[in-house]
C-alpha positions in Angstrom: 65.2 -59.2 86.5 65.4 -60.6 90.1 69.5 -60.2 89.8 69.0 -56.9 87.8 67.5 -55.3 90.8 69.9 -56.9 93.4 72.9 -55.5 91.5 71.3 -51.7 91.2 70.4 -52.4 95.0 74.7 -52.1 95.1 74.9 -49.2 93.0 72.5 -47.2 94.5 74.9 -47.4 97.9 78.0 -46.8 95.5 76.4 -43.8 93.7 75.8 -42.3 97.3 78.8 -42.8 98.6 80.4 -41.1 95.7 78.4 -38.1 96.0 76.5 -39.0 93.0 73.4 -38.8 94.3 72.0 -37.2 97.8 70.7 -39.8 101.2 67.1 -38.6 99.9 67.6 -39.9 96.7 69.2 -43.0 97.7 66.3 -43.6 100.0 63.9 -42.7 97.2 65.8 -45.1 95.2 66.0 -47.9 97.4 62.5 -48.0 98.4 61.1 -48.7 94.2 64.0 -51.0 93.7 62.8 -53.2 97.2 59.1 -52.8 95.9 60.0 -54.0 92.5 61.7 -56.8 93.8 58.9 -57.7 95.5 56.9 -57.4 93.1 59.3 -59.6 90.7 59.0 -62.1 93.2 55.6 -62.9 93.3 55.5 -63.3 89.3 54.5 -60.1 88.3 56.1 -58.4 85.5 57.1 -54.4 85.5 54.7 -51.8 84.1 56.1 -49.8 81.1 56.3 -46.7 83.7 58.6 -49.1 85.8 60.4 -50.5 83.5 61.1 -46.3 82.5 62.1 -45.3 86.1 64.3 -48.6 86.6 66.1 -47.5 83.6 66.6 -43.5 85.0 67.7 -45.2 88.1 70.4 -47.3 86.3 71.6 -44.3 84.3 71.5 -42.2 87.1 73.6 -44.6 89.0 76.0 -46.0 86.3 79.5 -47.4 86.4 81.2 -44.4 84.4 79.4 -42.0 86.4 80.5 -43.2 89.7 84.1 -43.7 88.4 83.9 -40.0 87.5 82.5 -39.0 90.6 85.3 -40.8 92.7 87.8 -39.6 90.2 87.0 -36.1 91.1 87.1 -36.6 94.4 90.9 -37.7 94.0 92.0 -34.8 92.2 90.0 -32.1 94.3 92.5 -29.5 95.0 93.4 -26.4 96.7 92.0 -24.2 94.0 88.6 -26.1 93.8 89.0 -25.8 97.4 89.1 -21.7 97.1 86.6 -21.2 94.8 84.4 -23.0 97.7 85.2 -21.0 100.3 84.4 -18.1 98.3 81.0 -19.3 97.2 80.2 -20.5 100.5 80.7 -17.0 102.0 78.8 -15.5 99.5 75.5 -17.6 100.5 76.5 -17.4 104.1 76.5 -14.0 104.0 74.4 -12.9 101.3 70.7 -11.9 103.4 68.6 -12.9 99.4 70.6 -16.8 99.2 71.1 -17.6 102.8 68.8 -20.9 102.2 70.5 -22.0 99.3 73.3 -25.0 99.8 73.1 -25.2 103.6 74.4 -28.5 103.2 77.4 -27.9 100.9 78.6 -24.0 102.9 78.2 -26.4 106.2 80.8 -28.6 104.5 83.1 -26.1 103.3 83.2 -23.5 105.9 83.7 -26.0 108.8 86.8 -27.3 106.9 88.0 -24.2 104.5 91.5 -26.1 104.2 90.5 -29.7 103.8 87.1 -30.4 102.4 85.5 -32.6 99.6 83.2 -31.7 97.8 81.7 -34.4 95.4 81.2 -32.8 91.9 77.8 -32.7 92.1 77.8 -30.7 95.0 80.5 -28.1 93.7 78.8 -28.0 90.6 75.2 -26.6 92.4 77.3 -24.2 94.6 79.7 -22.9 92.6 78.5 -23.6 88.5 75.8 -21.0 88.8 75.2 -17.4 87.5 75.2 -16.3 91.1 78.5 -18.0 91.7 79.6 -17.2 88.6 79.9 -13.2 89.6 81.5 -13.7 92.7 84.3 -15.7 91.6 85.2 -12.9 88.4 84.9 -10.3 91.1 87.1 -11.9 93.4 89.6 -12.6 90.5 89.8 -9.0 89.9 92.1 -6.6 91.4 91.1 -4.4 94.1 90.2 -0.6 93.0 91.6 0.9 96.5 93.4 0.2 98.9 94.3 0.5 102.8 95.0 3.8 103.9 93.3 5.5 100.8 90.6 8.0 101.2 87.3 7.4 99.2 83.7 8.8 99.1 80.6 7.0 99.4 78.3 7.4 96.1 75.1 8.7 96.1 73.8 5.4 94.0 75.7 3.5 97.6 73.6 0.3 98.7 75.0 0.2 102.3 71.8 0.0 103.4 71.9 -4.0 102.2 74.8 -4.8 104.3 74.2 -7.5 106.5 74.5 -6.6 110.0 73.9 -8.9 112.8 73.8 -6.1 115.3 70.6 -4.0 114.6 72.1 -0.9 116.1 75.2 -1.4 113.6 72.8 -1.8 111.1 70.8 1.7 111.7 74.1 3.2 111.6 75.0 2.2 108.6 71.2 3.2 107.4 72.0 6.5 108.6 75.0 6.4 106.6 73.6 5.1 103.5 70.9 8.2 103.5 73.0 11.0 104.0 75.4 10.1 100.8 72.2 9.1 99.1 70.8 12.6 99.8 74.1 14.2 98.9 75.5 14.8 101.5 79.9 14.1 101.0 80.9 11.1 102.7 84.2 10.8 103.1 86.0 7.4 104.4 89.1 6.0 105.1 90.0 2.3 104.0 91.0 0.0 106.5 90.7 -3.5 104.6 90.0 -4.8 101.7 88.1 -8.0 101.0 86.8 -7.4 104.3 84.0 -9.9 104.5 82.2 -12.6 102.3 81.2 -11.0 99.0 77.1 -10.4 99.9 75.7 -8.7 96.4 77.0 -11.3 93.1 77.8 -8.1 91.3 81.0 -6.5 89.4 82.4 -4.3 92.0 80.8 -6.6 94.6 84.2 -6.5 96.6 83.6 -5.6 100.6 85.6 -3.2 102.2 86.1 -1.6 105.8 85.8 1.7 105.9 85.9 4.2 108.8 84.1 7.7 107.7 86.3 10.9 108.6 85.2 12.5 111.9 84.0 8.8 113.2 85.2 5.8 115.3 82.9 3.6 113.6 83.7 1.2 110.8 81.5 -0.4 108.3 81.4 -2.7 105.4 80.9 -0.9 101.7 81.3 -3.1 98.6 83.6 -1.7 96.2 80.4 -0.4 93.8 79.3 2.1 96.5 82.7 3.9 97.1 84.9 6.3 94.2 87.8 7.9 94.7 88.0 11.0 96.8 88.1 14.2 94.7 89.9 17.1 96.1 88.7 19.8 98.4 88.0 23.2 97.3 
């Protein structure tokens, strides 16, 4: 038993360094295994509850999975690498998920280009229902384009944009009232995929637009905007 622990003492490092498991868990880990030894040690025998956990921890930390782990690691690529970045800026930016994967976004975005991410950590970030949204919107072609005149709906959610500036952010309030009132906002596009994606929704695409008669710009997802219909 002695040498049983001793050995999962080893894996316990491995499966961390693989991204298998998180420093928490490791530390969680470590400190039952160093008990248990102890406890070995001094001729007493494991509790059916112990013997349970030393069992989850051995699973948790087995050969295969920690060749899978560093396996992925070897073949993360440029397009795991995008669908990343994308789901990093989306909890960035997104106000209602900003304290969700701090950790893995931190990793990412400081290193767009040539990040890691183990598979455990990719598969929290970007294997959710959340994530799942932004990446089919992103995958889908934009509706306008630069240049184009559009109008802002009546149904328009500008008001949720995230602004850091909170006179930007009234504007934009101001903005989001008058169409909602129905009043005809008109825009001009100026980019497309503007920002981070901030609302995991179809038509979730962020845009710049610049309303007719104003200097100002501000961000519209591609749900809040239809194409301008003539003038009588």
């Amino acid at each position: 038993m002695l040498e049983r622990i001793q050995e999962l003492l080893v894996k316990v490092d491995r499966a961390t360094a693989a991204g298998v498991i998180l420093e928490t868990t490791n530390g969680r880990f470590k400190d039952f295994l160093k008990n248990m030894r102890t406890q070995v040690a001094t001729g007493r025998s494991l509790s059916p509850g112990q013997n349970k956990y030393l069992v989850d921890i051995e699973n948790t930390c087995s050969d295969e999975t920690i060749r899978e782990a560093d396996q992925w690691s070897a073949n993360y690529n440029d397009e795991l690498r995008e669908v990343a970045v994308v789901c990093a800026g989306y909890y960035e930016t997104s106000p209602e998920s900003s304290n969700y994967f701090k950790r893995e976004r931190a990793k990412v975005l400081s290193n767009p280009t040539g990040h890691v991410l183990s598979k455990r950590e990719f598969a929290r970030m970007c294997m959710n229902k959340y994530a799942d949204k932004v990446i089919n919107e992103m995958k889908t072609e934009p509706r306008f384009s630069v240049g184009q005149i559009v109008e802002v709906r009546t149904t328009n959610r500008l008001d949720m944009t995230p602004y850091y500036d909170k006179q930007k952010a009234r504007s934009a309030y101001d903005l989001f009232r008058r169409a909602m009132r129905g009043e005809r906002v008109m825009a001009l596009v100026t980019k497309v995929n503007a920002m981070p994606m901030y609302r995991a929704v179809a038509g979730g695409k962020v845009y710049s637009i610049v309303p007719l008669g104003s200097m100002n710009s501000y961000y519209a997802c591609e749900k809040d905007l239809k194409k301008s219909r003539k003038v009588k």
